[in-house]
N, CA, C and O atoms as CSV, one atom per row, in Angstrom:
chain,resi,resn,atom,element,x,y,z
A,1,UNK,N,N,17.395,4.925,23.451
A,1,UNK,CA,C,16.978,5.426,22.151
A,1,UNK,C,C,15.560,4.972,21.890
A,1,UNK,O,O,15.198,3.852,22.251
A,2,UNK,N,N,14.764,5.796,21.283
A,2,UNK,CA,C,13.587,5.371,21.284
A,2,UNK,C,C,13.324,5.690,19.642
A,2,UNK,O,O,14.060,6.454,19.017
A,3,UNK,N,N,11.951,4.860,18.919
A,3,UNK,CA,C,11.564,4.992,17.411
A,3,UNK,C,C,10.903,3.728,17.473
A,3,UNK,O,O,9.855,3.543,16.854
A,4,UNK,N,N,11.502,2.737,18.261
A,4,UNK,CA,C,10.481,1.186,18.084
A,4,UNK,C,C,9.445,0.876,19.145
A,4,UNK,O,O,8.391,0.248,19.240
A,5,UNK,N,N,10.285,1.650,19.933
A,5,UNK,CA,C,9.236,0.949,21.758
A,5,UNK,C,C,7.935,1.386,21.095
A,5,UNK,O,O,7.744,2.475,20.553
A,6,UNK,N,N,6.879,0.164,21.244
A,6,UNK,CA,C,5.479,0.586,21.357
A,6,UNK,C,C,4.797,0.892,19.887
A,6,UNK,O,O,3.586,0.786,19.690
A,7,UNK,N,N,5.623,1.234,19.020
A,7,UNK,CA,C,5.036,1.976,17.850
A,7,UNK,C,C,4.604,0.666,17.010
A,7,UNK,O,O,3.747,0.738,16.129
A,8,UNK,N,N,5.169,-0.368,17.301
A,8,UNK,CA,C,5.241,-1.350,16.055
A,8,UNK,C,C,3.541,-2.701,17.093
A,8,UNK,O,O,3.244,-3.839,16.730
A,9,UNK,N,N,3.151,-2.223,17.808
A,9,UNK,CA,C,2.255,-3.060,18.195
A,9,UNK,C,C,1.047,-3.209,17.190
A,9,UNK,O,O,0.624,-2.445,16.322
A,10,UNK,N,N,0.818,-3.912,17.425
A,10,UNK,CA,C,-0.328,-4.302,16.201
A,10,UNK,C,C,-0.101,-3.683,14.565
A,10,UNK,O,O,-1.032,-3.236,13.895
A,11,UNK,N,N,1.149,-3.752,14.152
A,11,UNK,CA,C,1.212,-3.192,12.561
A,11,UNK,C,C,2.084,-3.914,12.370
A,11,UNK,O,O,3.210,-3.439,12.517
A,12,UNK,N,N,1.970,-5.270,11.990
A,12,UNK,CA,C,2.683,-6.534,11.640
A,12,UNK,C,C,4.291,-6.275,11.668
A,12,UNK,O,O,5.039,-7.006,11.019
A,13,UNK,N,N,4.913,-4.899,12.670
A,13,UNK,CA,C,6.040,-4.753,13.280
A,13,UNK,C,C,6.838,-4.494,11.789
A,13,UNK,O,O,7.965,-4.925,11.547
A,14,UNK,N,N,6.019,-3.711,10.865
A,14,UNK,CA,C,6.361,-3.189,9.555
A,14,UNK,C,C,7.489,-1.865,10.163
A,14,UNK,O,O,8.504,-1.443,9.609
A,15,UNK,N,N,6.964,-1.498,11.288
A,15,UNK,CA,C,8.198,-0.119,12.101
A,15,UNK,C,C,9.421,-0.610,12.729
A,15,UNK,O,O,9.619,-1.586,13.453
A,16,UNK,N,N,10.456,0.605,12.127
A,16,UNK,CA,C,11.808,-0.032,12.596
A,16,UNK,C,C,12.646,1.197,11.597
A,16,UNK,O,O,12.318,1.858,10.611
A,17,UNK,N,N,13.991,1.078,12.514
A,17,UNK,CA,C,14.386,2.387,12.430
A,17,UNK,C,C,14.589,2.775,13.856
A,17,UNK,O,O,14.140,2.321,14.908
A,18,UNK,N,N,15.682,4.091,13.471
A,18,UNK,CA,C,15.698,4.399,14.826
A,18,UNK,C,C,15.582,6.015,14.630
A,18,UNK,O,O,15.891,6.199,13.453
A,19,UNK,N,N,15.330,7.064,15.136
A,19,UNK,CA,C,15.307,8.446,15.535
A,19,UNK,C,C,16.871,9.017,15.406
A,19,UNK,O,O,17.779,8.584,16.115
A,20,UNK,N,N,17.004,9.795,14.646
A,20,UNK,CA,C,18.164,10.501,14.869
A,20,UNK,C,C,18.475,11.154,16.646
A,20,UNK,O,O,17.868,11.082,17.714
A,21,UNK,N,N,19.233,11.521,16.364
A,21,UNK,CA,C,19.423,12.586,18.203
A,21,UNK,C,C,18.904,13.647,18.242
A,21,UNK,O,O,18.754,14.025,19.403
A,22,UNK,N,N,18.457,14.500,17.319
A,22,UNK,CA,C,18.013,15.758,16.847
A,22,UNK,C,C,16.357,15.192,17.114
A,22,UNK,O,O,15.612,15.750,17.919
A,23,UNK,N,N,15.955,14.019,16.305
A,23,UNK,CA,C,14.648,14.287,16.181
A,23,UNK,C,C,14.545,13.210,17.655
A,23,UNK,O,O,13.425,12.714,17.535
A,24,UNK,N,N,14.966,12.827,18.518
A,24,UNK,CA,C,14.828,12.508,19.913
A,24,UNK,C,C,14.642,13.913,20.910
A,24,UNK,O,O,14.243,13.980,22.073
A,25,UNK,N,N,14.920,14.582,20.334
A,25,UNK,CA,C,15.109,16.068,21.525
A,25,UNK,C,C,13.655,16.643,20.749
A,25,UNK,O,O,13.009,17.350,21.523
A,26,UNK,N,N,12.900,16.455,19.136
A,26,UNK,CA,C,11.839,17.551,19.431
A,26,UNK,C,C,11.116,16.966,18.854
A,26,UNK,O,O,10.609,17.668,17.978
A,27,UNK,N,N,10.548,15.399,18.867
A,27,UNK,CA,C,9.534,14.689,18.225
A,27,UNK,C,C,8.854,13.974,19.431
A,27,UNK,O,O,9.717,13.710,20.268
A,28,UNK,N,N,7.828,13.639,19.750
A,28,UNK,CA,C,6.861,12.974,20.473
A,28,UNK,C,C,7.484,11.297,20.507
A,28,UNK,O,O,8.010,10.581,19.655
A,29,UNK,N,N,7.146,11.128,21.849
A,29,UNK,CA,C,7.734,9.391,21.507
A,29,UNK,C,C,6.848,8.752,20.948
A,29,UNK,O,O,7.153,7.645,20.503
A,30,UNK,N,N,5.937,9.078,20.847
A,30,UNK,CA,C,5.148,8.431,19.517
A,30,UNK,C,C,5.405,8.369,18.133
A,30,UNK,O,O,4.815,7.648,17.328
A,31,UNK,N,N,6.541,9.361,17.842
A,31,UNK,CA,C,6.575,9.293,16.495
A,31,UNK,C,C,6.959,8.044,16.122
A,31,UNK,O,O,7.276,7.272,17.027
A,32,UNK,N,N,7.006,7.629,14.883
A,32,UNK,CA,C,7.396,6.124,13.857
A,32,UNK,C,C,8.282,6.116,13.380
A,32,UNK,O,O,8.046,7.145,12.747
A,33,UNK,N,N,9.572,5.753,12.945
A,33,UNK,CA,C,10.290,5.649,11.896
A,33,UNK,C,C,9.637,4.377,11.277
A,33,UNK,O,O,9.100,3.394,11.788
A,34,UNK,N,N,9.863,4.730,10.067
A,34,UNK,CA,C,9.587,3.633,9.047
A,34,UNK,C,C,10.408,3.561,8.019
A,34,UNK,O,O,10.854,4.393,7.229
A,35,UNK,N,N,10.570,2.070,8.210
A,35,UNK,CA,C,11.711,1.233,6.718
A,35,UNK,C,C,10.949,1.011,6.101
A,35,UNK,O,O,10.616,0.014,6.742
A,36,UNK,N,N,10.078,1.041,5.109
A,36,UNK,CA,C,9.718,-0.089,4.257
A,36,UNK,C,C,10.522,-1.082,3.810
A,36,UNK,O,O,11.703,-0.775,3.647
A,37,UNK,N,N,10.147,-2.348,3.536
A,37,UNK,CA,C,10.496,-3.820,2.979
A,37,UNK,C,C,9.760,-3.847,1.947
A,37,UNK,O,O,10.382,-4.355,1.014
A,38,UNK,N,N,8.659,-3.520,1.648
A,38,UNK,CA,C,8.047,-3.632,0.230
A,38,UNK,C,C,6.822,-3.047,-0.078
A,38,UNK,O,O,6.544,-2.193,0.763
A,39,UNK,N,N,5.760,-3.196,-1.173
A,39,UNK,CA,C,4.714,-2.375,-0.974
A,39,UNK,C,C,3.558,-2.973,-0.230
A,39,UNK,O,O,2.384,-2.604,-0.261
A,40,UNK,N,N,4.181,-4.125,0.557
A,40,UNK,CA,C,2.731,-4.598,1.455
A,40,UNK,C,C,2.883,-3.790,2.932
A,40,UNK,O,O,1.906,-3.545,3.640
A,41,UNK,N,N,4.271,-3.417,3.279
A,41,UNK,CA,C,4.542,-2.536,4.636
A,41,UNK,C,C,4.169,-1.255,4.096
A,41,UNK,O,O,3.509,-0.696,4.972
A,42,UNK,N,N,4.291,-0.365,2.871
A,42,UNK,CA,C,3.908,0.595,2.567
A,42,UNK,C,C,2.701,0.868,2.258
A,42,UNK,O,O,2.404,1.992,1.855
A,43,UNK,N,N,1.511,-0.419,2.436
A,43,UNK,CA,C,0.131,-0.485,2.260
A,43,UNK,C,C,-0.521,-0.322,3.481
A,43,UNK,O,O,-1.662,0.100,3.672
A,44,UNK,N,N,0.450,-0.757,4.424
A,44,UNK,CA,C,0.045,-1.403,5.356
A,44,UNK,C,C,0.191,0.162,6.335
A,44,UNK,O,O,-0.716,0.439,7.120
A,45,UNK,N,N,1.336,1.044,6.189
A,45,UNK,CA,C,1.739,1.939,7.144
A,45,UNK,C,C,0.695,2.660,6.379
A,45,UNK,O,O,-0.271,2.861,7.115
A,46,UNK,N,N,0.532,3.089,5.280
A,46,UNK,CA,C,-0.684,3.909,4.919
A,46,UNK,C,C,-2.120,3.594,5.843
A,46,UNK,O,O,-2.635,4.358,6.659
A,47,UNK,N,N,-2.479,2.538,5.535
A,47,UNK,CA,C,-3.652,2.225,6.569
A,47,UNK,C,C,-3.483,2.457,7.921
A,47,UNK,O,O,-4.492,2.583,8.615
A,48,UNK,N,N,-2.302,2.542,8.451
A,48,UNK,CA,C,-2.243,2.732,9.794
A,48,UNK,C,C,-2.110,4.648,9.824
A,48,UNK,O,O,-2.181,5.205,10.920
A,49,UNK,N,N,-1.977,5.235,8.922
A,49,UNK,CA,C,-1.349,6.816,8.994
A,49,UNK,C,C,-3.428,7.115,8.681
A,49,UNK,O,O,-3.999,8.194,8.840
A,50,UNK,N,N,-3.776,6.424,8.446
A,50,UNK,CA,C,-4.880,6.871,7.795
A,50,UNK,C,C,-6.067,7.075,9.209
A,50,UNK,O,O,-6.739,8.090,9.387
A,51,UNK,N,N,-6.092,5.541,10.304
A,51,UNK,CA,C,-6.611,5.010,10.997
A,51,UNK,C,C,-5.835,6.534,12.503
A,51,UNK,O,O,-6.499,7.213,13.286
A,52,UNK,N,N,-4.513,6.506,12.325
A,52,UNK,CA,C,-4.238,7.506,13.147
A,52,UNK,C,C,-4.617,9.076,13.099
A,52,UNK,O,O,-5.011,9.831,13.988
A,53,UNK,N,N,-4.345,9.287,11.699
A,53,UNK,CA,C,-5.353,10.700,11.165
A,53,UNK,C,C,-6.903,10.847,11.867
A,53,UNK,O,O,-7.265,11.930,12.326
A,54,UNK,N,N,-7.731,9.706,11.898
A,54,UNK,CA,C,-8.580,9.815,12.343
A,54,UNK,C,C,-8.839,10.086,13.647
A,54,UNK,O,O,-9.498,11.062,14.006
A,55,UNK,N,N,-8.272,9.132,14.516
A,55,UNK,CA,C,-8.151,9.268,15.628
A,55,UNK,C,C,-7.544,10.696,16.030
A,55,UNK,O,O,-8.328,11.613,16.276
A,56,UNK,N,N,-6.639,10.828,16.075
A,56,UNK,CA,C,-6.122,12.842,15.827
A,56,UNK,C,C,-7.164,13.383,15.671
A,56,UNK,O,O,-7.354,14.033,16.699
A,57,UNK,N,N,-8.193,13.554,14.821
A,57,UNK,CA,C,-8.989,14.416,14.454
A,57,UNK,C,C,-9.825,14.338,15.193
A,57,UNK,O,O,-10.217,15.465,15.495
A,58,UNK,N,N,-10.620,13.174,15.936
A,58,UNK,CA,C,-11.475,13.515,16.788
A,58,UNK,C,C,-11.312,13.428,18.367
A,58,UNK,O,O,-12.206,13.401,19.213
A,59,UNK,N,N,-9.419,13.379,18.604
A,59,UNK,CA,C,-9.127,13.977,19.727
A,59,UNK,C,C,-8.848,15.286,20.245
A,59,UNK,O,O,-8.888,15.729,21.393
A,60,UNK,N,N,-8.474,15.948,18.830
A,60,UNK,CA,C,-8.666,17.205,18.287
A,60,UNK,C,C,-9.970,18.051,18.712
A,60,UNK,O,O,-10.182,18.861,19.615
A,61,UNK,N,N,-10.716,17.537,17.717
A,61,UNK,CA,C,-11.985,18.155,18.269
A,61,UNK,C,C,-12.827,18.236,19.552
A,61,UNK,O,O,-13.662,19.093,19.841
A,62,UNK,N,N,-12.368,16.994,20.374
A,62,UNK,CA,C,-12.590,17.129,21.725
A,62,UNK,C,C,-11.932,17.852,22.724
A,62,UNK,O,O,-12.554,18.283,23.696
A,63,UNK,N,N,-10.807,18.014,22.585
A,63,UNK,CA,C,-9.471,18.522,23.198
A,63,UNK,C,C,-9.893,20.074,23.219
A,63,UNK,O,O,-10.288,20.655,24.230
A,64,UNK,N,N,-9.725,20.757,21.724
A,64,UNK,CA,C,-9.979,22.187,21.531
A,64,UNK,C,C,-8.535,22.610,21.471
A,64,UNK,O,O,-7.577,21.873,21.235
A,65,UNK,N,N,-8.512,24.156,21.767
A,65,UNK,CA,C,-7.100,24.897,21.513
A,65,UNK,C,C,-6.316,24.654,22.602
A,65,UNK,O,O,-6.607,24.133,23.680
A,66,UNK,N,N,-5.296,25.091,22.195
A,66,UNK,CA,C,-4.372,24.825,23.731
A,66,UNK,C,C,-4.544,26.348,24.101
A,66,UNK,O,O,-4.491,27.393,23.452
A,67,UNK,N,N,-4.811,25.970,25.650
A,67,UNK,CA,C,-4.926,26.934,26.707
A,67,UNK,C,C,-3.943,28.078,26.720
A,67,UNK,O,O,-4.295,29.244,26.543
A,68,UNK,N,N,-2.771,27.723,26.924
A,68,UNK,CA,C,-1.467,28.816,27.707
A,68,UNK,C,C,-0.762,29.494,26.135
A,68,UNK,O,O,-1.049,28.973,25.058
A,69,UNK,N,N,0.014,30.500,26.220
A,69,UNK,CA,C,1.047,30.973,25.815
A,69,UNK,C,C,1.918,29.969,25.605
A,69,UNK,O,O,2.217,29.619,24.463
A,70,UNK,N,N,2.326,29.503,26.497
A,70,UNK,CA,C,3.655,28.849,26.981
A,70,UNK,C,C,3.662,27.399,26.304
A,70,UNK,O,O,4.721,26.882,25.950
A,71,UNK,N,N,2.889,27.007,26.205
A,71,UNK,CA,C,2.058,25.335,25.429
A,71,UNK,C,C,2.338,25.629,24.107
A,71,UNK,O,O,2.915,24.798,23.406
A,72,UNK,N,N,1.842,27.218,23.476
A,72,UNK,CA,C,2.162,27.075,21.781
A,72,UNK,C,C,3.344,27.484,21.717
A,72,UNK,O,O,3.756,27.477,20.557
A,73,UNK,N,N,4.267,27.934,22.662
A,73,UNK,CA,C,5.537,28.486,22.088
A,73,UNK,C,C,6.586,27.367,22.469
A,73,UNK,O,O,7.798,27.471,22.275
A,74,UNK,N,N,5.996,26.366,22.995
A,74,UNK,CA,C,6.959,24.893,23.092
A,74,UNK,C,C,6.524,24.183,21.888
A,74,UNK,O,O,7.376,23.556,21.258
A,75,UNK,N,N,5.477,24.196,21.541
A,75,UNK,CA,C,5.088,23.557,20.370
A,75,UNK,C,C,6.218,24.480,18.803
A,75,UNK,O,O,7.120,24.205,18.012
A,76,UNK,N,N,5.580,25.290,19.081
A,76,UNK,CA,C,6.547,26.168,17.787
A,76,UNK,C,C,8.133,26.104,17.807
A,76,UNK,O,O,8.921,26.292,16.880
A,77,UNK,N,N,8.343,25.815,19.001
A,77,UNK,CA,C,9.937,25.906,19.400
A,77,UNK,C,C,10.316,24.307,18.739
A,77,UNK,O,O,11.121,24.269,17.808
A,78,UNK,N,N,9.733,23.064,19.235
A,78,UNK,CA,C,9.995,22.086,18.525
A,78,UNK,C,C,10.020,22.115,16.971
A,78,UNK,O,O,11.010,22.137,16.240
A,79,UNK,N,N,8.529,22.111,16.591
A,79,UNK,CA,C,8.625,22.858,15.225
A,79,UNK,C,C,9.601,23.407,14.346
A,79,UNK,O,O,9.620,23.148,13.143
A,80,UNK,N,N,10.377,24.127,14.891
A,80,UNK,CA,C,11.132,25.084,14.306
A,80,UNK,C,C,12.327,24.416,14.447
A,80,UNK,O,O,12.988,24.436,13.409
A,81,UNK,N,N,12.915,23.742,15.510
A,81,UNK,CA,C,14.056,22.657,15.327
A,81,UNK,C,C,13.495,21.564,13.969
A,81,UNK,O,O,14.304,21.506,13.044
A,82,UNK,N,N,12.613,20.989,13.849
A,82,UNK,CA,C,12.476,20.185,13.237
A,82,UNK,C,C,12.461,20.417,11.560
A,82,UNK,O,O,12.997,19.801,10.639
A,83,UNK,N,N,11.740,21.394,11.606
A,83,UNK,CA,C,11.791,21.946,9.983
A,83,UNK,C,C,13.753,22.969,9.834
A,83,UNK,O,O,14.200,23.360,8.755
A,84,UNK,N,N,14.307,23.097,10.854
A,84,UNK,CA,C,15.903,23.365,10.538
A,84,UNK,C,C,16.624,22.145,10.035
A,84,UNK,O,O,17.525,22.049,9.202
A,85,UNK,N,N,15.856,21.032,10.915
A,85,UNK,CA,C,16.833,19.608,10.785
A,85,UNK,C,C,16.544,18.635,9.366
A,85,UNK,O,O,17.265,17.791,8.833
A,86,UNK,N,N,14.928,19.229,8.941
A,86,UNK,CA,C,14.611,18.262,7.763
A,86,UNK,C,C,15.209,19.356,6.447
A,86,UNK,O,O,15.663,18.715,5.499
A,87,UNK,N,N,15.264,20.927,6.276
A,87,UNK,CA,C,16.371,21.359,5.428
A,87,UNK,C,C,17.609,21.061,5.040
A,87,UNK,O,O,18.253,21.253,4.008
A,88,UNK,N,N,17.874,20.414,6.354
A,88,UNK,CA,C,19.724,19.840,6.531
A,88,UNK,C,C,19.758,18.492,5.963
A,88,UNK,O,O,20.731,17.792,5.683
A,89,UNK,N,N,18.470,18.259,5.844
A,89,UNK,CA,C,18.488,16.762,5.573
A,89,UNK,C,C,18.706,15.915,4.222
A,89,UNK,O,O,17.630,15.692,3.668
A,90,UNK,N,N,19.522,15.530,3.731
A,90,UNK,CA,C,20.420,15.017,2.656
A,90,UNK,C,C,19.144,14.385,2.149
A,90,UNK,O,O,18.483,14.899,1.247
A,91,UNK,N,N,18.789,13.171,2.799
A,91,UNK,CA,C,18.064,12.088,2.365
A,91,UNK,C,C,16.632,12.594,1.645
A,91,UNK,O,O,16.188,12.402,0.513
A,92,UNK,N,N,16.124,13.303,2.769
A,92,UNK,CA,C,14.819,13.790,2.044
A,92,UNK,C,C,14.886,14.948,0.535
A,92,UNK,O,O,14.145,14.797,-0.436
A,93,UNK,N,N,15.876,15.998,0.646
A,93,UNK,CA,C,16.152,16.208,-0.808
A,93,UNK,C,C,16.606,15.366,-1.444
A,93,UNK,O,O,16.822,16.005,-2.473
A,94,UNK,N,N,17.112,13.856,-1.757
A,94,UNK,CA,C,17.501,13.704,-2.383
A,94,UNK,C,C,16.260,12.601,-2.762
A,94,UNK,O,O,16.046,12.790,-3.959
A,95,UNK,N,N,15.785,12.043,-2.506
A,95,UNK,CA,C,14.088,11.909,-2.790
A,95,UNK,C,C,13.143,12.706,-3.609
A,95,UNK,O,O,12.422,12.369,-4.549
A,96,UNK,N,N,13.372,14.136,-2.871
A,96,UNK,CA,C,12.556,14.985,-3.636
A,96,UNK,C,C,12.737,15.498,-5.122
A,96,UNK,O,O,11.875,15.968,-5.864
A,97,UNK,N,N,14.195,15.267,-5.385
A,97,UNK,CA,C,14.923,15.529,-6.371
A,97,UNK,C,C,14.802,14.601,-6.714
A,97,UNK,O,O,13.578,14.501,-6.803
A,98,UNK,N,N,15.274,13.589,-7.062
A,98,UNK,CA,C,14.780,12.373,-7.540
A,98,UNK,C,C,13.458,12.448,-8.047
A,98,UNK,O,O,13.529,12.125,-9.233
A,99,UNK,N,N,12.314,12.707,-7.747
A,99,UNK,CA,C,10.900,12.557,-8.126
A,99,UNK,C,C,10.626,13.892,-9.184
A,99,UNK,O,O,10.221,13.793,-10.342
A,100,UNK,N,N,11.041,15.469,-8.285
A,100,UNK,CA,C,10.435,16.377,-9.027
A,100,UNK,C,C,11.597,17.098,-9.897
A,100,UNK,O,O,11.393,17.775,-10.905
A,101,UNK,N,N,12.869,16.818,-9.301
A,101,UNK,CA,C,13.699,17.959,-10.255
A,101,UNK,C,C,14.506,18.528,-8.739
A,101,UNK,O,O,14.032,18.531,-7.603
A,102,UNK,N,N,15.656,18.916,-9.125
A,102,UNK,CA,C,16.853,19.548,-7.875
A,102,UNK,C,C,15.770,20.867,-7.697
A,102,UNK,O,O,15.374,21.067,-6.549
A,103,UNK,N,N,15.341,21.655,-8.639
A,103,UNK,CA,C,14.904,23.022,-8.141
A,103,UNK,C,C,14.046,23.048,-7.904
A,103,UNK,O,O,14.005,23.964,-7.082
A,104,UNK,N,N,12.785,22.534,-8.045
A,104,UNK,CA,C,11.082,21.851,-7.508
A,104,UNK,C,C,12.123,21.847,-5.805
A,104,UNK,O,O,12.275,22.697,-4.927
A,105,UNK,N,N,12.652,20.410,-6.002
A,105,UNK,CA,C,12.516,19.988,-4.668
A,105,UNK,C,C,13.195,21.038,-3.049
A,105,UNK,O,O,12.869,21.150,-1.867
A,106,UNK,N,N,14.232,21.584,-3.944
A,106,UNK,CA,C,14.653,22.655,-2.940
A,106,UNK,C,C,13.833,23.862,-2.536
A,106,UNK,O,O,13.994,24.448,-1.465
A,107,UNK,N,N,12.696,24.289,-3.711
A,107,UNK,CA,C,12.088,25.251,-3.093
A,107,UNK,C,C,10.380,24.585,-2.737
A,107,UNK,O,O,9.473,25.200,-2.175
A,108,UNK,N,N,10.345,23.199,-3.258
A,108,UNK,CA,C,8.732,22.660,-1.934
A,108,UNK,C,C,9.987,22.600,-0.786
A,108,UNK,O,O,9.499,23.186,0.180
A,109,UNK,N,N,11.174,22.237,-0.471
A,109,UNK,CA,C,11.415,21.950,0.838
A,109,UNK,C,C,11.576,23.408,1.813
A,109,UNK,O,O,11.576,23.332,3.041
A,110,UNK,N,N,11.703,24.641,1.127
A,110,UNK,CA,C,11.729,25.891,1.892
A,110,UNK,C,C,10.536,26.427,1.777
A,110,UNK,O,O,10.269,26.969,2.849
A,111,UNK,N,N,9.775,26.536,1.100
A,111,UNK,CA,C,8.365,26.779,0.708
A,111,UNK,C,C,7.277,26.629,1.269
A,111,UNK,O,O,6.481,27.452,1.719
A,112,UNK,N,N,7.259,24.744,1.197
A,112,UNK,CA,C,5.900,24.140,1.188
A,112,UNK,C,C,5.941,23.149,2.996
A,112,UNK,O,O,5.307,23.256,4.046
A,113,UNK,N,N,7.087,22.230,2.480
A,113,UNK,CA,C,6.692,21.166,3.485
A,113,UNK,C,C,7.624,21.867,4.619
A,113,UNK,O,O,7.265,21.633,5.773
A,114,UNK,N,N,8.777,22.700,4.454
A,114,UNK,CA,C,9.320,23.182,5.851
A,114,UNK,C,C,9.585,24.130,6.093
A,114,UNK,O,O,10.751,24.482,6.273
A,115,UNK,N,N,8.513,24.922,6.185
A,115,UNK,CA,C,8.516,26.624,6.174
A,115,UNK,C,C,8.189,26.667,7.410
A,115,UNK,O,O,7.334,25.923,7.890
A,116,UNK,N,N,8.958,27.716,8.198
A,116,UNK,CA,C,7.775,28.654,9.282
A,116,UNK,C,C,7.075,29.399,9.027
A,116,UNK,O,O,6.345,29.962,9.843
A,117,UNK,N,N,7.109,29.648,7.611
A,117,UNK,CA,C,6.010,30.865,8.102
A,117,UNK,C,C,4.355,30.416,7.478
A,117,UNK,O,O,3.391,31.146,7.706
């Protein structure tokens, strides 16, 4: 099972958690789970989401588009598992609801943050 190997190096090991089975089959082993413990790990993972944004962006820009057919339709294919699995997902509506309202949060979650289209 992977979510900790590697991710927690140098970020005072604020990462922890583990990957569902779903998001093991279409997330990068890089991805993070994150617990927070308080708002110094939630200060702290911000600075690190911030420091990684960057880095992204100007590997991005060096990198360029992806070449093949076949490269964006594995990309979209993950994608598209992932935004099925975060609809299904109890926890994150119930967050979203919590903050904005049951009907806000059900239609940013088909809408906004997990749409294909």
């Amino acid at each position: 099972s992977r979510g900790q190997e590697g991710a927690g190096a140098g970020t005072n090991g604020f990462f922890r958690g583990e990957l569902p089975e779903w998001g093991q089959r279409v997330l990068s082993q890089q991805c993070v789970s994150f617990r927070p413990r308080g708002a110094e790990d939630v200060n702290a993972f911000i600075q690190y989401s911030f420091a990684l944004l960057q880095w992204y962006l100007r590997l991005a820009e060096q990198d360029g588009p992806m070449e093949s057919d076949e490269a964006v339709a594995g990309v979209f294919a993950r994608h598209a598992e992932f935004v099925r699995q975060q609809l299904r997902n109890d926890k994150t509506r119930a967050v979203l609801a919590k903050a904005f309202g049951e009907d806000v949060a059900g239609e940013d979650m088909r809408g906004a943050m997990f749409s294909l289209e």
